[in-house]
VMD Tcl script that builds the backbone (N, CA, C; Angstrom):
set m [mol new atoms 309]
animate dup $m
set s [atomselect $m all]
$s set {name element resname resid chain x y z} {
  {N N UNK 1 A -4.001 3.913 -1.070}
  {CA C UNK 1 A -3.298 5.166 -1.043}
  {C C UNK 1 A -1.828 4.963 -1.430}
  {N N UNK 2 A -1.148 3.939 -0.810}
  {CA C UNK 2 A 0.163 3.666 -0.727}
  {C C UNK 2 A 0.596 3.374 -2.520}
  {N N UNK 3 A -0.266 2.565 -3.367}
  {CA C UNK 3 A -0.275 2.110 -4.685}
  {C C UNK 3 A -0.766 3.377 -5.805}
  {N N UNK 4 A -1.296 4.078 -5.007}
  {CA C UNK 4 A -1.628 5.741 -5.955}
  {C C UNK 4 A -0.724 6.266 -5.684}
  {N N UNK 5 A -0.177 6.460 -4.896}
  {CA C UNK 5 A 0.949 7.157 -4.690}
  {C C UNK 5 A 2.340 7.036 -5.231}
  {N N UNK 6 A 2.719 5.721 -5.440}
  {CA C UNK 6 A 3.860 4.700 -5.690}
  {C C UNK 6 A 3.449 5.039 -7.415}
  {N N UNK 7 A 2.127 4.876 -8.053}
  {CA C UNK 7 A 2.266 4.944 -9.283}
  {C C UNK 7 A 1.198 6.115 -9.966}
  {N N UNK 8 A 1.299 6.789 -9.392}
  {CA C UNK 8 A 0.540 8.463 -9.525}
  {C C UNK 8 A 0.304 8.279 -11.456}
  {N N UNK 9 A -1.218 8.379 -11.569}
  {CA C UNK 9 A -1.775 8.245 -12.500}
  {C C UNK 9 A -2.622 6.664 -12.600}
  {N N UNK 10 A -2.711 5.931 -12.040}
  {CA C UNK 10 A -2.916 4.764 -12.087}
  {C C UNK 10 A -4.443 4.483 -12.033}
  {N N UNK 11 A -4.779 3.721 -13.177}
  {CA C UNK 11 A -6.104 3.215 -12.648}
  {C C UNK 11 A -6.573 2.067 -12.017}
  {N N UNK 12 A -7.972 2.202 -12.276}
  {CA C UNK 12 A -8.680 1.477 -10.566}
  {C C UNK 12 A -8.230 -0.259 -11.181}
  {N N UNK 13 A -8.634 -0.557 -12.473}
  {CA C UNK 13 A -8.380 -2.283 -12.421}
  {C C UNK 13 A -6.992 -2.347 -12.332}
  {N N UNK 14 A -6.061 -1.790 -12.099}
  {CA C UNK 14 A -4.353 -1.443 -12.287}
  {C C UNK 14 A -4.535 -2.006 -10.677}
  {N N UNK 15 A -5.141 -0.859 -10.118}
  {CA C UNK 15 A -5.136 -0.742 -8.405}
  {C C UNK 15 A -5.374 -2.022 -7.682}
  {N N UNK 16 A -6.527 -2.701 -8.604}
  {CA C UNK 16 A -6.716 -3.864 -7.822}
  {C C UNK 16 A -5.896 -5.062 -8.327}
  {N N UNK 17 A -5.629 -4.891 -9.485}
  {CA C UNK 17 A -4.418 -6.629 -9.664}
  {C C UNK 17 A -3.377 -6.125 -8.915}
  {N N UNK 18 A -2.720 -4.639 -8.644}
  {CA C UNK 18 A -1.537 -4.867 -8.095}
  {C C UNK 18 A -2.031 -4.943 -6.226}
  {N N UNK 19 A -3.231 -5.298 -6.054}
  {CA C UNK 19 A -3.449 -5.319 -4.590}
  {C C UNK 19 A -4.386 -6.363 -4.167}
  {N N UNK 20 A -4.692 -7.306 -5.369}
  {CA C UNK 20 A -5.307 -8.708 -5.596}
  {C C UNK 20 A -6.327 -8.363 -4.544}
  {N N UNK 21 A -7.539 -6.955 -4.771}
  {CA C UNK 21 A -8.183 -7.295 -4.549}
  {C C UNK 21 A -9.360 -6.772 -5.924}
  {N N UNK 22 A -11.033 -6.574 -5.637}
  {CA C UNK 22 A -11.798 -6.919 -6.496}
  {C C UNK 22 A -11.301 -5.248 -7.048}
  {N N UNK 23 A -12.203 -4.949 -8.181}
  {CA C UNK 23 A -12.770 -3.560 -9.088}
  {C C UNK 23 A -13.699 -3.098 -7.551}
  {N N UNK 24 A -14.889 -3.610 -7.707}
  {CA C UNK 24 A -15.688 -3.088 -6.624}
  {C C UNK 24 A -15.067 -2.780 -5.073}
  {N N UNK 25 A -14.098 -3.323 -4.741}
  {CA C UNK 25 A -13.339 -2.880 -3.014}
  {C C UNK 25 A -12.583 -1.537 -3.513}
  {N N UNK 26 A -11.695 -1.523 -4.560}
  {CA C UNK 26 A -11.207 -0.055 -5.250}
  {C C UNK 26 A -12.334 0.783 -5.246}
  {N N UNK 27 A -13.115 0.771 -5.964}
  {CA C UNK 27 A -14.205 1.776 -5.888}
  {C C UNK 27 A -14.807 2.470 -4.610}
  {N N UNK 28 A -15.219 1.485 -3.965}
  {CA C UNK 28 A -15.438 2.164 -1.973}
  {C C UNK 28 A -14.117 2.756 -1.739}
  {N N UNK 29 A -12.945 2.262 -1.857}
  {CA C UNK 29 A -11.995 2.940 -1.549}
  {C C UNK 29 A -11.963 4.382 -1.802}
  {N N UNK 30 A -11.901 4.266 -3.218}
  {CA C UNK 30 A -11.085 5.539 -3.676}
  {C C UNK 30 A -12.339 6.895 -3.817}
  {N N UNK 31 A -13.436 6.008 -3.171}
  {CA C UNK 31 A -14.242 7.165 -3.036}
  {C C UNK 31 A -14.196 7.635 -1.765}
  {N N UNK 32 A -14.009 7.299 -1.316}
  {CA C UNK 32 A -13.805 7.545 0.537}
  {C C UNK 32 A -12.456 8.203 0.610}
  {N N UNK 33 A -11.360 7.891 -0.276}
  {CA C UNK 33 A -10.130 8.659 0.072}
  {C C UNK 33 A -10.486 10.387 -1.245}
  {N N UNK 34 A -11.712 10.132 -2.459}
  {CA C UNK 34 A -11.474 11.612 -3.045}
  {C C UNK 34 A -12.263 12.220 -1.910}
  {N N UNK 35 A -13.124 11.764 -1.371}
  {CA C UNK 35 A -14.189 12.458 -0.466}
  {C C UNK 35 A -13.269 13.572 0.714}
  {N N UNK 36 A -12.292 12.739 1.356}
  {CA C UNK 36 A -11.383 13.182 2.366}
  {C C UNK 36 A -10.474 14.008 1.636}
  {N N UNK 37 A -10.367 14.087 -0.005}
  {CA C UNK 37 A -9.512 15.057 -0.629}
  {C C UNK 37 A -7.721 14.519 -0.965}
  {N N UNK 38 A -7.958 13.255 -0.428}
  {CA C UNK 38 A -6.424 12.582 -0.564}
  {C C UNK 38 A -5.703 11.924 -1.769}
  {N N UNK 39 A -7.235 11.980 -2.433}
  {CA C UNK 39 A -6.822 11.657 -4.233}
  {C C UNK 39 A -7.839 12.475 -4.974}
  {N N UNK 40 A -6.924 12.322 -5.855}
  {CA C UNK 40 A -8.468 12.903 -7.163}
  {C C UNK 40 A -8.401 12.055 -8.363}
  {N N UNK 41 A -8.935 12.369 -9.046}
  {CA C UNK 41 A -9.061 11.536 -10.468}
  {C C UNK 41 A -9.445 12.577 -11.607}
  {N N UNK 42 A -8.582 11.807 -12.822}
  {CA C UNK 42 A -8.850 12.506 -13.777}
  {C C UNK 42 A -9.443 11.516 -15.284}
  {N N UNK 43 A -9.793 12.483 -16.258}
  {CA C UNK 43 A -9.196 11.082 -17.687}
  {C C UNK 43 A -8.866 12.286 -18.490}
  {N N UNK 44 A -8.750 11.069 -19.794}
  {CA C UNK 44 A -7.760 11.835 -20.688}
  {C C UNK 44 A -9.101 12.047 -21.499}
  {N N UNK 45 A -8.762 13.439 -22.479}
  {CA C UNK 45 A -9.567 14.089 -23.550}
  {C C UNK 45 A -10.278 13.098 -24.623}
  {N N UNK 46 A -9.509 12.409 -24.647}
  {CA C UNK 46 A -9.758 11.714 -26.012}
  {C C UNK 46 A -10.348 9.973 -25.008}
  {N N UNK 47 A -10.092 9.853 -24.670}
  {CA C UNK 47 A -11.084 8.964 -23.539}
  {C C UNK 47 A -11.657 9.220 -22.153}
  {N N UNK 48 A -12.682 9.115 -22.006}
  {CA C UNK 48 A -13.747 9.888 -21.140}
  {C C UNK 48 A -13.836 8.515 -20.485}
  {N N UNK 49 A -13.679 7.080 -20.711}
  {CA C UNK 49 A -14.287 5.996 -20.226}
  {C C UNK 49 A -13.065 5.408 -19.303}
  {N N UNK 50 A -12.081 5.991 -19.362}
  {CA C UNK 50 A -10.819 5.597 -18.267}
  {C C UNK 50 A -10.601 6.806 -17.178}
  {N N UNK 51 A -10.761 6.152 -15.883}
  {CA C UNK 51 A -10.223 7.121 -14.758}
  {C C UNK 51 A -9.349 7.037 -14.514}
  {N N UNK 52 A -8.092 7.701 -14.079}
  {CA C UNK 52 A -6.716 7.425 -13.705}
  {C C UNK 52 A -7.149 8.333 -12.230}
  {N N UNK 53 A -6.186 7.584 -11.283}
  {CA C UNK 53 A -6.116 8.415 -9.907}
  {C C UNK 53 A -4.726 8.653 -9.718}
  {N N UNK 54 A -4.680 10.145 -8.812}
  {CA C UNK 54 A -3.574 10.730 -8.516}
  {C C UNK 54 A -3.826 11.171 -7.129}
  {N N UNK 55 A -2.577 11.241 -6.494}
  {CA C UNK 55 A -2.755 11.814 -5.232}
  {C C UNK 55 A -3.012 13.806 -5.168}
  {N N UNK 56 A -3.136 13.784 -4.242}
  {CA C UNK 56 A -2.975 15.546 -3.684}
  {C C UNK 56 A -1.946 15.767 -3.206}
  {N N UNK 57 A -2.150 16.953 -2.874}
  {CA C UNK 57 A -0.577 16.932 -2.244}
  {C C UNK 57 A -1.033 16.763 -0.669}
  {N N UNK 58 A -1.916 16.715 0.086}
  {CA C UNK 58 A -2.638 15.868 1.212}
  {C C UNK 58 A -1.837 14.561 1.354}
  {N N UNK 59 A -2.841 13.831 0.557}
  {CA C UNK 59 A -2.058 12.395 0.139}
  {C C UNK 59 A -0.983 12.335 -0.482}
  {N N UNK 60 A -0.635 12.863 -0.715}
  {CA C UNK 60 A 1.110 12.548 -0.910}
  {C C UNK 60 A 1.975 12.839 0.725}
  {N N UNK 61 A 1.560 14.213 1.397}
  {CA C UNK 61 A 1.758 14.272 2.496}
  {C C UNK 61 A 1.700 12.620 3.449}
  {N N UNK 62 A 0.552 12.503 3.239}
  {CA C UNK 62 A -0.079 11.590 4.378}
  {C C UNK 62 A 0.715 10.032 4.283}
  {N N UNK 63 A 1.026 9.958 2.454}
  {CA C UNK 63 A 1.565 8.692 1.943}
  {C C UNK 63 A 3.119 8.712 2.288}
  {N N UNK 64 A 3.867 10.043 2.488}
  {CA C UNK 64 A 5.181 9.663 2.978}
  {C C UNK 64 A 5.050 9.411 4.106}
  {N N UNK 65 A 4.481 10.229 5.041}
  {CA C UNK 65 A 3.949 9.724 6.808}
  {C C UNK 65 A 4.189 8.479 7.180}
  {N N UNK 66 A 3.389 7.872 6.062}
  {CA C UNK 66 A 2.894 6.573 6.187}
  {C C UNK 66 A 3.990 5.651 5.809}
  {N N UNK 67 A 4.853 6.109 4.845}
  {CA C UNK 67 A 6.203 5.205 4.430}
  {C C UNK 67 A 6.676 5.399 5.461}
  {N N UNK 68 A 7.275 6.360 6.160}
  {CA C UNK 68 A 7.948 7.048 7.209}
  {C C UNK 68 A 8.037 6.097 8.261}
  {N N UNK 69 A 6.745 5.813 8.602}
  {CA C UNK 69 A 6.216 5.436 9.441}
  {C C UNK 69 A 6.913 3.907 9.840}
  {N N UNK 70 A 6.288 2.998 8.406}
  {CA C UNK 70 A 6.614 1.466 8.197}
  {C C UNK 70 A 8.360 1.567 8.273}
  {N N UNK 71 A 8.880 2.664 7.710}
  {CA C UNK 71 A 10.320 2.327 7.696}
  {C C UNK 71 A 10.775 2.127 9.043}
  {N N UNK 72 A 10.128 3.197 10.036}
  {CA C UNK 72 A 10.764 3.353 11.586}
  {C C UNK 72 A 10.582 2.256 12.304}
  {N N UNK 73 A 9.393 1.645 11.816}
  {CA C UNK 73 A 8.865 -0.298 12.247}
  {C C UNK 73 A 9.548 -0.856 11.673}
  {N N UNK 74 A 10.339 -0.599 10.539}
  {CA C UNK 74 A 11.036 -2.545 10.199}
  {C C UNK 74 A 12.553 -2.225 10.656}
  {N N UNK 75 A 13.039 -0.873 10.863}
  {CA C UNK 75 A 13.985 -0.455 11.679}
  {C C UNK 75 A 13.775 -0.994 12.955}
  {N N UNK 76 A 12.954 -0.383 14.094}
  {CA C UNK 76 A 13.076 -1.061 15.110}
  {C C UNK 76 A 13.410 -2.971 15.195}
  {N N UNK 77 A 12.739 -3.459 13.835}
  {CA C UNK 77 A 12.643 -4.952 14.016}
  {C C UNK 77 A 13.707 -5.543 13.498}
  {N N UNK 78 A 14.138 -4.658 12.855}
  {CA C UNK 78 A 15.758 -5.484 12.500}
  {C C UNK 78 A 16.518 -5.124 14.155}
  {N N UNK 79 A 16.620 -4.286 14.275}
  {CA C UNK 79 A 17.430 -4.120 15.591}
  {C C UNK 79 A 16.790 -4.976 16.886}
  {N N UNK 80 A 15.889 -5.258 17.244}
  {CA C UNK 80 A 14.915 -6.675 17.915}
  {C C UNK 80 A 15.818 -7.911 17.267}
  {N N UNK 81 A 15.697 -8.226 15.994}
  {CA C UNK 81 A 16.002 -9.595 15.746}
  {C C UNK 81 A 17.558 -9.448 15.281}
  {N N UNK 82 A 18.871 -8.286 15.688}
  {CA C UNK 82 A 20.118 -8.514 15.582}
  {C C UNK 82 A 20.421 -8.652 16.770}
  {N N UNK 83 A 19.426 -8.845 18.109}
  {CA C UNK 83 A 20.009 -9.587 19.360}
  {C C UNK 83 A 19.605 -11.228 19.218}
  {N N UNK 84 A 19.405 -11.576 18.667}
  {CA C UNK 84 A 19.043 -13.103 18.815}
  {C C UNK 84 A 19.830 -13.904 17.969}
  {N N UNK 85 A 20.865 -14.795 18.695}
  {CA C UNK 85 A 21.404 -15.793 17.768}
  {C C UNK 85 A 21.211 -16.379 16.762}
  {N N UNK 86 A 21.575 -17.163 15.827}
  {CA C UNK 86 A 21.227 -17.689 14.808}
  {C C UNK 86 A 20.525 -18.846 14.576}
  {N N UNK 87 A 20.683 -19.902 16.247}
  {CA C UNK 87 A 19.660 -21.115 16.747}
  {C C UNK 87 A 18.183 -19.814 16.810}
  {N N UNK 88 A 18.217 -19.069 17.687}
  {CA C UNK 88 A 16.963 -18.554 17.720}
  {C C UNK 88 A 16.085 -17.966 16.493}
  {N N UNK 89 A 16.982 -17.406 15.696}
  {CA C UNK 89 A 16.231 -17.212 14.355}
  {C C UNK 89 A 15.872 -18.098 13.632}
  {N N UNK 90 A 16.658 -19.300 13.526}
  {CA C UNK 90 A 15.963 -20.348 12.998}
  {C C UNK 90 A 14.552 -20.486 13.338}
  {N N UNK 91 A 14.627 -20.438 14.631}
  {CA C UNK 91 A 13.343 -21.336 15.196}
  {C C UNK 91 A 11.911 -20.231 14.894}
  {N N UNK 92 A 12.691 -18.894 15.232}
  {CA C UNK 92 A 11.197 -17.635 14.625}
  {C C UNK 92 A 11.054 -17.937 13.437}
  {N N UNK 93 A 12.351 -18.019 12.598}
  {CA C UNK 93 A 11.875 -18.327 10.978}
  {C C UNK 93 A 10.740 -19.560 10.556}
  {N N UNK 94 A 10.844 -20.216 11.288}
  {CA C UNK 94 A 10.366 -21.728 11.446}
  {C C UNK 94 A 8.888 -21.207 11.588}
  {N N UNK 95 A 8.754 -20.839 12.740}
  {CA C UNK 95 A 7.462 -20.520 13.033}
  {C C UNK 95 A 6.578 -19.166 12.240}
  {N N UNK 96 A 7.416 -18.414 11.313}
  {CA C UNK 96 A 6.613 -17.575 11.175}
  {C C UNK 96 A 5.782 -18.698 9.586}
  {N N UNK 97 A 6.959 -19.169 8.725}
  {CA C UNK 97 A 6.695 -20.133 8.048}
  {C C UNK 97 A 4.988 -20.718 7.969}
  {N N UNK 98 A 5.646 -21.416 8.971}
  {CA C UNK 98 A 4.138 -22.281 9.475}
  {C C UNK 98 A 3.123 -20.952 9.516}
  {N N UNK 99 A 3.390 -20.045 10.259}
  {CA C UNK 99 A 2.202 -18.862 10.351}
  {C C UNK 99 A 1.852 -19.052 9.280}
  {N N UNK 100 A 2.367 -17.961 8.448}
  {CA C UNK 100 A 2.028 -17.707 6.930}
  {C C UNK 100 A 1.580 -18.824 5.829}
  {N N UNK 101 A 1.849 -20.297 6.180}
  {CA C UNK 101 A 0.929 -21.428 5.352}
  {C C UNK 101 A -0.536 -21.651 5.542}
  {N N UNK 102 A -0.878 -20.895 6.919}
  {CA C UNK 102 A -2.016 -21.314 7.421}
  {C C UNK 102 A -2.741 -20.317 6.500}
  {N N UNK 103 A -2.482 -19.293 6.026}
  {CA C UNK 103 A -3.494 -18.641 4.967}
  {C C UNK 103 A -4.125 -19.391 3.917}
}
mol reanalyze $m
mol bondsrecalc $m
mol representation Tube
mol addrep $m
């Protein structure tokens, strides 16, 4: 939703390199979000064999919500991590590090 939205017109193999995942996981997707009415899809006249997806104005609703949303979370978390010294950030930095290698 967030990547239809961000690039309104976009198609599905577009959708999945910019979200490294398959053609086929887009497809369940974006049928489950036209079903709910939060996107639609169109093509162009002169090619019938390309779908481009666009939001509604639903999903566009739902997709600022949703920015809205993440912004008010990385707000709260900057203000969380501007009480902690700069020994202590090291050491979260340290560890989130290590988190994120284990993928």
């Amino acid at each position: 939703m967030e990547v239809i939205y961000a690039h309104d017109g976009i198609k599905g193999i577009d959708i999945a390199r910019e979200m490294s995942i398959t053609k086929g996981t887009v497809s369940k997707i974006t049928r489950r979000l036209l079903e709910q009415g939060l996107i639609r899809k169109t093509q162009l006249p002169d090619n019938q064999k390309e779908i481009y997806f666009l939001v509604t104005p639903l999903g566009a609703e739902l997709a600022e919500l949703h920015r809205l949303f993440h912004q008010e979370k990385d707000q709260k978390a900057m203000e969380l991590l501007a009480g902690f010294d700069a020994a202590s950030l090291e050491i979260v930095a340290d560890f989130l590090e290590k988190l994120a290698s284990l993928r």
